[in-house]
C-alpha positions as CSV (number, residue, x, y, z in Angstrom):
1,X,-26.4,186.1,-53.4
2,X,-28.7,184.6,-51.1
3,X,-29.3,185.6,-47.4
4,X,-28.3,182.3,-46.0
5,X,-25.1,182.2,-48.3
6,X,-24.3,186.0,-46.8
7,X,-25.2,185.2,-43.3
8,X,-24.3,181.2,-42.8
9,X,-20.4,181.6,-42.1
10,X,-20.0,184.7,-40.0
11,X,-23.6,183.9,-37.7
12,X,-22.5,180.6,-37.1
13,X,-19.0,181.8,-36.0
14,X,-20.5,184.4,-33.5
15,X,-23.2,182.4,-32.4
16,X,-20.5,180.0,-30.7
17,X,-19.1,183.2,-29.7
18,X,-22.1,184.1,-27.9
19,X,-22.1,180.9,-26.4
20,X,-19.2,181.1,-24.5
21,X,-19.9,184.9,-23.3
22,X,-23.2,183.7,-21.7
23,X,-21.3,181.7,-19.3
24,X,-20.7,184.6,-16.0
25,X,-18.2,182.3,-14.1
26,X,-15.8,184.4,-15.5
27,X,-17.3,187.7,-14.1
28,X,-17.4,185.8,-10.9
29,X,-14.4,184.3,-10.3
30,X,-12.9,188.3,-10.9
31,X,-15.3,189.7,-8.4
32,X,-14.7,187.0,-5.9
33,X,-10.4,188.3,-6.5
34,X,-9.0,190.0,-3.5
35,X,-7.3,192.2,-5.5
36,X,-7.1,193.7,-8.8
37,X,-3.9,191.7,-9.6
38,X,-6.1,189.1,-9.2
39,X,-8.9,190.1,-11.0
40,X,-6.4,190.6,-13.8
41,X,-5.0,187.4,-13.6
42,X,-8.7,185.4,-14.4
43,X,-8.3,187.0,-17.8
44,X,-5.5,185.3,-18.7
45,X,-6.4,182.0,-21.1
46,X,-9.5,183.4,-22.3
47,X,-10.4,186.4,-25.6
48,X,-9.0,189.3,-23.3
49,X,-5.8,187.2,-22.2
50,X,-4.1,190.5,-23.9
51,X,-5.5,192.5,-21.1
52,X,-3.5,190.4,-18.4
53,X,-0.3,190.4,-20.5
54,X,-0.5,194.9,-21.1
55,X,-1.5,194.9,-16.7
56,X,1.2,192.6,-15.7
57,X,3.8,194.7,-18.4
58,X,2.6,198.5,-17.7
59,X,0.7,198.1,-14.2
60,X,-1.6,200.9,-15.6
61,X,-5.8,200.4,-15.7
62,X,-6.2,202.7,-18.3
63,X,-3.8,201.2,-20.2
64,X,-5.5,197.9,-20.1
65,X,-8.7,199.9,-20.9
66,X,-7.1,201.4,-24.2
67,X,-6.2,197.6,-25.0
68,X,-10.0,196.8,-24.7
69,X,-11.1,199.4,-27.0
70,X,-8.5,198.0,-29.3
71,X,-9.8,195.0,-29.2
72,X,-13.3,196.1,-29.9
73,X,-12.1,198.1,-33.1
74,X,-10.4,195.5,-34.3
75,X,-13.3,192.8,-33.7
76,X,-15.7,195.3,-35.9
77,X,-13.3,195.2,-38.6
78,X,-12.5,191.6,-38.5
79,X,-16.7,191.0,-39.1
80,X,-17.0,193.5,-41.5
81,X,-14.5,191.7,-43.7
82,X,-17.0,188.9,-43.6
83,X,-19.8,190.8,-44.2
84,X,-21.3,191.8,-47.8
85,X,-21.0,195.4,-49.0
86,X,-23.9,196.6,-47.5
87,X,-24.6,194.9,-44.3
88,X,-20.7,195.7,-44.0
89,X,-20.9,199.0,-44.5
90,X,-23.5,199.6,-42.0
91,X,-21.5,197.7,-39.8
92,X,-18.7,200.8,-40.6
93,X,-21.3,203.5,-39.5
94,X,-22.0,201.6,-36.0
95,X,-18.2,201.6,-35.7
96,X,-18.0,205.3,-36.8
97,X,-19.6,205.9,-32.9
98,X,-17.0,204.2,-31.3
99,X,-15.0,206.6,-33.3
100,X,-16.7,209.3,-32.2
101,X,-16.3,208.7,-28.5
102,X,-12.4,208.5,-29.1
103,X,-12.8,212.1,-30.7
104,X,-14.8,213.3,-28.1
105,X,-12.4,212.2,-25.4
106,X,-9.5,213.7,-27.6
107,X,-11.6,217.5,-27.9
108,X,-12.1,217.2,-24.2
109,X,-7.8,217.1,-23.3
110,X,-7.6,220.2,-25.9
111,X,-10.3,222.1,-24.2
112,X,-8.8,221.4,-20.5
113,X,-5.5,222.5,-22.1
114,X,-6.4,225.7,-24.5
115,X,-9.6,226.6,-22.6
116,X,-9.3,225.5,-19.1
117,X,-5.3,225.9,-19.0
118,X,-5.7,222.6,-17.2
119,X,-2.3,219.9,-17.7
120,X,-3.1,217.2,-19.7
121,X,0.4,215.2,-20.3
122,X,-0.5,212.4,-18.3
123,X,-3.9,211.6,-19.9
124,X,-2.9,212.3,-24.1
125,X,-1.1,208.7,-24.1
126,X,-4.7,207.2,-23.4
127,X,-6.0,208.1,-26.9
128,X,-6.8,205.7,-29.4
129,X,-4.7,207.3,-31.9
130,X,-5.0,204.8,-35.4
131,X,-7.5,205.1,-37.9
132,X,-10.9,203.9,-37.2
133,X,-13.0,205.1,-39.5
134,X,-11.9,208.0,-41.1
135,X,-8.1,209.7,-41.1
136,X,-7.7,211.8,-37.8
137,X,-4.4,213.2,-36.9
138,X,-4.9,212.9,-33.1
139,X,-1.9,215.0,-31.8
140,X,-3.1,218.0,-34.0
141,X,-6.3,217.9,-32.4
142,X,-4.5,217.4,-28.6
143,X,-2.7,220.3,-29.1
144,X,-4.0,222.6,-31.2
145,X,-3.2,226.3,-30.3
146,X,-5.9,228.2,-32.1
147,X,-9.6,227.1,-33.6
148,X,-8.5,226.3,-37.2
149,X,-6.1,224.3,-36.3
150,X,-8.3,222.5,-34.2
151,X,-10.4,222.6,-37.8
152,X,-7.5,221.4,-39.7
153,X,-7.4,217.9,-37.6
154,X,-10.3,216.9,-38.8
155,X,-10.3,217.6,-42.7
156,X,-11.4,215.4,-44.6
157,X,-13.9,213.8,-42.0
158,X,-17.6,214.4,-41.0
159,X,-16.3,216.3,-38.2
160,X,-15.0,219.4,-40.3
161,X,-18.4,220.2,-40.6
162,X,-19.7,219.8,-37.3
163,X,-17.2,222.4,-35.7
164,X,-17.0,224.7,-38.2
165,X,-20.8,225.6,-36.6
166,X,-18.9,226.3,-33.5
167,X,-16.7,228.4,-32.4
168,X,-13.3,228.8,-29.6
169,X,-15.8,231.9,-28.3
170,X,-19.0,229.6,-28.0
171,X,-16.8,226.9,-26.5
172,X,-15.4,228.9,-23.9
173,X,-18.5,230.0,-23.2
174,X,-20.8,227.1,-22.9
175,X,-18.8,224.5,-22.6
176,X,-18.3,221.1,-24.9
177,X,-22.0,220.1,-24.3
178,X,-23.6,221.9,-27.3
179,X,-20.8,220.4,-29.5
180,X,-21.1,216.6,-28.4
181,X,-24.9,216.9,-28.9
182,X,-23.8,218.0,-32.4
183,X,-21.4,215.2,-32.9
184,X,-24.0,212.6,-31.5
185,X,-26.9,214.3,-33.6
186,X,-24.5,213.3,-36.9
187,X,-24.2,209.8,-36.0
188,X,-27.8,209.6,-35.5
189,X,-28.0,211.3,-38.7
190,X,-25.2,208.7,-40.7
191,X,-27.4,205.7,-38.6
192,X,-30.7,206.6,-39.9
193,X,-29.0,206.6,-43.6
194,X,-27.5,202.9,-42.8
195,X,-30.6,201.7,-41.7
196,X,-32.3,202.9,-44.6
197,X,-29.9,201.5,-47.4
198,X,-30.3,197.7,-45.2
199,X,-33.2,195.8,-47.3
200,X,-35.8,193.2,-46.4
201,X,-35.3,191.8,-43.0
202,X,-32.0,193.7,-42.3
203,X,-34.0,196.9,-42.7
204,X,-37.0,195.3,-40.7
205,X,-34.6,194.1,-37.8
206,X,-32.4,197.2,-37.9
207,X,-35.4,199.9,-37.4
208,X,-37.3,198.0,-34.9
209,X,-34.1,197.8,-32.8
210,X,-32.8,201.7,-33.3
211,X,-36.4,203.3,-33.2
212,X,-36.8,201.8,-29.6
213,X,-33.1,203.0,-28.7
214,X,-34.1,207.0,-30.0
215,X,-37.2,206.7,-28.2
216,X,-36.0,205.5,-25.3
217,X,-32.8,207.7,-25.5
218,X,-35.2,210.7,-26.2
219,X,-37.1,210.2,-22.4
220,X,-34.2,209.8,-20.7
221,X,-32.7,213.1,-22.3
222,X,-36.5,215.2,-21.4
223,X,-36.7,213.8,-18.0
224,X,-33.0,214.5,-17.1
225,X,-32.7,217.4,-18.8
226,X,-35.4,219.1,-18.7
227,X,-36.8,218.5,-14.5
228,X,-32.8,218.0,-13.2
229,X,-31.2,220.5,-15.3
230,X,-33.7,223.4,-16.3
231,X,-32.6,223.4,-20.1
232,X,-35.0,225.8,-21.7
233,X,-37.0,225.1,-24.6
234,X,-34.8,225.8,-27.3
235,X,-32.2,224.2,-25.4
236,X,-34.6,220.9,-25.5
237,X,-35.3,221.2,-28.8
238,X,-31.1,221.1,-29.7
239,X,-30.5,218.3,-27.2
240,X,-33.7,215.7,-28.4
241,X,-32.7,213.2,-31.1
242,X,-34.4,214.3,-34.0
243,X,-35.5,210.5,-35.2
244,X,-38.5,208.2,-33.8
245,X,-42.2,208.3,-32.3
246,X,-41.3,210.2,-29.3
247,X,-39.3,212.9,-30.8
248,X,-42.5,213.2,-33.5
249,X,-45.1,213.4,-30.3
250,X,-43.0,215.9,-28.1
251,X,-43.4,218.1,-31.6
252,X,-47.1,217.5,-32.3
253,X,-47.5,218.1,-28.6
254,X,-45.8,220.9,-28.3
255,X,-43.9,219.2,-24.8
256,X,-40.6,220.8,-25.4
257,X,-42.1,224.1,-24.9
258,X,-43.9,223.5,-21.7
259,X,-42.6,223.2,-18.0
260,X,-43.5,220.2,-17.6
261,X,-43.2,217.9,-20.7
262,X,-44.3,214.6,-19.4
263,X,-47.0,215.9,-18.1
264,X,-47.6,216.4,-22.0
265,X,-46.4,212.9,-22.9
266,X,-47.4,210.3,-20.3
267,X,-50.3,209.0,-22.3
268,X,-47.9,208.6,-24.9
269,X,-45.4,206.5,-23.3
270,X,-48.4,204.6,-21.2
271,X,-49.3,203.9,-24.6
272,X,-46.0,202.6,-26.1
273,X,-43.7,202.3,-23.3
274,X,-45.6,201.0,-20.2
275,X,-43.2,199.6,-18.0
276,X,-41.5,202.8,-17.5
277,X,-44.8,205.0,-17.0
278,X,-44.6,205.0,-13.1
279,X,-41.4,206.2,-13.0
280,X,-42.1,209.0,-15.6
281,X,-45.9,209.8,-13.3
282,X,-43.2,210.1,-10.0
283,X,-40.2,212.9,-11.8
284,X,-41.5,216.4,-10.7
285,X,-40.2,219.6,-11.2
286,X,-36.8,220.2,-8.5
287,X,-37.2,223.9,-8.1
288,X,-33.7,223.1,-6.9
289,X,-34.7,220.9,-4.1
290,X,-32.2,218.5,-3.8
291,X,-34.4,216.0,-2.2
292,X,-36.2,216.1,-5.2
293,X,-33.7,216.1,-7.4
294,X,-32.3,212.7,-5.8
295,X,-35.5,211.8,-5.9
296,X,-35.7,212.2,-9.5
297,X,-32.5,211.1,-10.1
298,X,-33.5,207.1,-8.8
299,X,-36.9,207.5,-11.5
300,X,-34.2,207.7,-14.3
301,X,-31.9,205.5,-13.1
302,X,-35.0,202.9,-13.4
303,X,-35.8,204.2,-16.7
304,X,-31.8,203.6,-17.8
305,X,-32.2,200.1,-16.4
306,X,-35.1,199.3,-18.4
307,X,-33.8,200.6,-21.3
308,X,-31.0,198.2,-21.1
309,X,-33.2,195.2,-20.3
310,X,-35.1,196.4,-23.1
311,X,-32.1,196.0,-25.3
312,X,-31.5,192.6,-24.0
313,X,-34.8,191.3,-24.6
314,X,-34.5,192.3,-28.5
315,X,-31.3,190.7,-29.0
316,X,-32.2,187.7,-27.2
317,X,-35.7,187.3,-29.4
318,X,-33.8,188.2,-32.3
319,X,-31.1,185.0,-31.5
320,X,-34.1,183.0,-31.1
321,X,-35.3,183.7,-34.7
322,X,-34.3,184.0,-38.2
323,X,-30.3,183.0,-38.6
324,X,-29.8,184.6,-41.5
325,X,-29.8,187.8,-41.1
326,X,-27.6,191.2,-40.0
327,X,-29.8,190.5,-36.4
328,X,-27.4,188.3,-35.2
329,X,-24.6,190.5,-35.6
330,X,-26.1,193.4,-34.0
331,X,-26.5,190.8,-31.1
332,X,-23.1,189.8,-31.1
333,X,-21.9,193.3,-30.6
334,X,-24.3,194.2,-28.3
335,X,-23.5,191.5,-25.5
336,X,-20.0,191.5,-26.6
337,X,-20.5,195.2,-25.7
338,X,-22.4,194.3,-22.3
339,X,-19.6,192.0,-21.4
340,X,-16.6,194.6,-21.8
341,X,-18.6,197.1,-19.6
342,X,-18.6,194.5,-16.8
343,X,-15.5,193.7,-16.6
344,X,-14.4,197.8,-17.3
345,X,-17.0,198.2,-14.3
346,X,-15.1,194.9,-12.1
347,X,-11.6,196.3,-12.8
348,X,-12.2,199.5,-11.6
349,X,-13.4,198.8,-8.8
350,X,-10.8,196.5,-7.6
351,X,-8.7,199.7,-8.3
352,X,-10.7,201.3,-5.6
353,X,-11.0,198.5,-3.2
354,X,-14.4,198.6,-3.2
355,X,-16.4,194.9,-1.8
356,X,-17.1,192.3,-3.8
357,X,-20.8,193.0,-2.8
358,X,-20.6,196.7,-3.6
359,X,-19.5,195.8,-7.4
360,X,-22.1,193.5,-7.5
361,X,-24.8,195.6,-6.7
362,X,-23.3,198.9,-8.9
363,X,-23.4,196.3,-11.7
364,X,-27.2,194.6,-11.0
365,X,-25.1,191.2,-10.8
């Protein structure tokens, strides 16, 4: 099969897709809403017209979110069918992290219930709980009274083996951090596998994209981790992503060990990542100040920002170019993506009456 025969149907399909989410009255007409019955109500007659109909039935945001994240699993599966085996199977491991978010947020009511002794009735009917990827029984994991049951869950899956490193006694004691690095660290891990299997411009496309996310991803995590939040060394060296040009550097450099890292790695990202090497020359060490830590906390926020402008910028130039290729799905999902979190971000805060203008500038609108 030929790339234009794998790619003509499905990228012309969400190209006019793409086409009609470019278009932000939408996104204005909710903000501009009085209410969030209102906002609700601008949904109606266009791809999240469910949304309205699950508000207007339950009254419940969270529900409507939960709808959403339906509708995004469902979306993946619906291009996958159109997809050949491998492009569509690579399209599986980008849905296995939407997967792993749902079993992160269903690990974090069992801790609050079997470590924290915290209720959690009122937040278990907001799990996803059908198959996405693999076979998860979600109420076993909710309410699971001992470790190896907890275990049990997830036989079968990738994430057997992930908490079988841990432990109820290392959980208790520091928390679900180490063990959603862990989970994140495997996806990288299944991600780095796809992209390698992908061939000719797939694989071309596919790297350039994820090696810039990693890297990117990989500063963000030594800047806020390491100046706002002390991690140690060996704390670092769990936390970074082990993939990509940064992670590679901070190694050769030996950053991760020092006490000040970027110090380390500023000619590195000056080098490769320039728009972001002020920010990264203005984060100092907090010593616990907090006006430095604010401080420091505004220098990352700048750094998130470009990253995601960064992101936008590949997708767009990837539209702009070859049409036959897995580029223009990734593009698809990614603005899709971009769209959902605005209007996640516009609903919420109609629920708490915040201004129109205070959305607006919380969302860079």
């Amino acid at each position: 099969m030929s790339r234009v025969s794998d790619y003509a149907f499905v990228n012309a399909k969400l190209r006019a897709r793409i086409g009609i989410m470019h278009d932000r009255t939408l996104f204005d007409e909710m903000l501009k809403s009085p209410s969030l019955t209102e906002a609700v109500a601008k949904l109606d007659g266009t791809r999240h017209s469910r949304l309205a109909e699950v508000y207007r039935k339950t009254g419940d945001l969270q529900q409507v979110e939960l709808a959403l994240l339906e509708e995004e699993i469902a979306c993946y599966r619906e291009v996958e069918g159109y997809l050949p085996s491998v492009p569509a199977a690579f399209l599986s491991v980008l849905l296995e992290k939407v997967e792993i978010d749902n079993v992160k947020n269903a690990i974090r009511l069992w801790y609050s219930d079997a470590v924290r002794h915290h209720a959690i009735s009122y937040r278990a009917s907001y799990i996803y709980r059908k198959i996405i990827v693999h076979q998860i029984d979600y109420d076993a994991v909710i309410n699971a009274s001992t470790y190896p049951d907890l275990l049990s869950a997830f036989a079968g899956t990738p994430y057997h083996d992930v908490l079988s490193s841990f432990s109820l006694e290392r959980i208790a004691e520091n928390g679900l951090f180490p063990l959603e690095i862990a989970l994140d660290h495997m996806w990288f891990r299944h991600l780095e596998k796809g992209v390698s299997e992908l061939s000719g411009r797939d694989r071309k496309i596919a790297e350039h994209i994820y090696s810039v996310d990693v890297d990117l991803k990989n500063i963000l995590m030594l800047t806020r981790y390491r100046y706002s939040y002390h991690l140690s060394a060996a704390e670092m060296k769990a936390v970074m992503i082990p993939m990509g040009y940064i992670a590679e550097e901070a190694r050769k450099t030996g950053a991760l060990d020092s006490d000040d890292p970027m110090a380390l790695m500023k000619d590195i990202v000056q080098r490769h990542y320039p728009q972001i090497s002020e920010e990264i020359a203005r984060i100092r060490r907090t010593a616990d100040d907090l006006t430095t830590l604010d401080e420091n906390n505004r220098e990352i926020v700048l750094i998130e920002e470009y990253l995601s402008e960064r992101r936008k910028k590949e997708y767009t130039k990837i539209l702009a170019g070859d049409p036959f290729t897995i580029g223009v799905v990734l593009s698809y999902f990614f603005l899709r993506s971009s769209e959902d979190a605005v209007i996640r971000a516009i609903l919420s805060g109609k629920f708490y009456q915040w201004s129109e203008e205070k959305i607006r500038e919380g969302l860079g609108l």
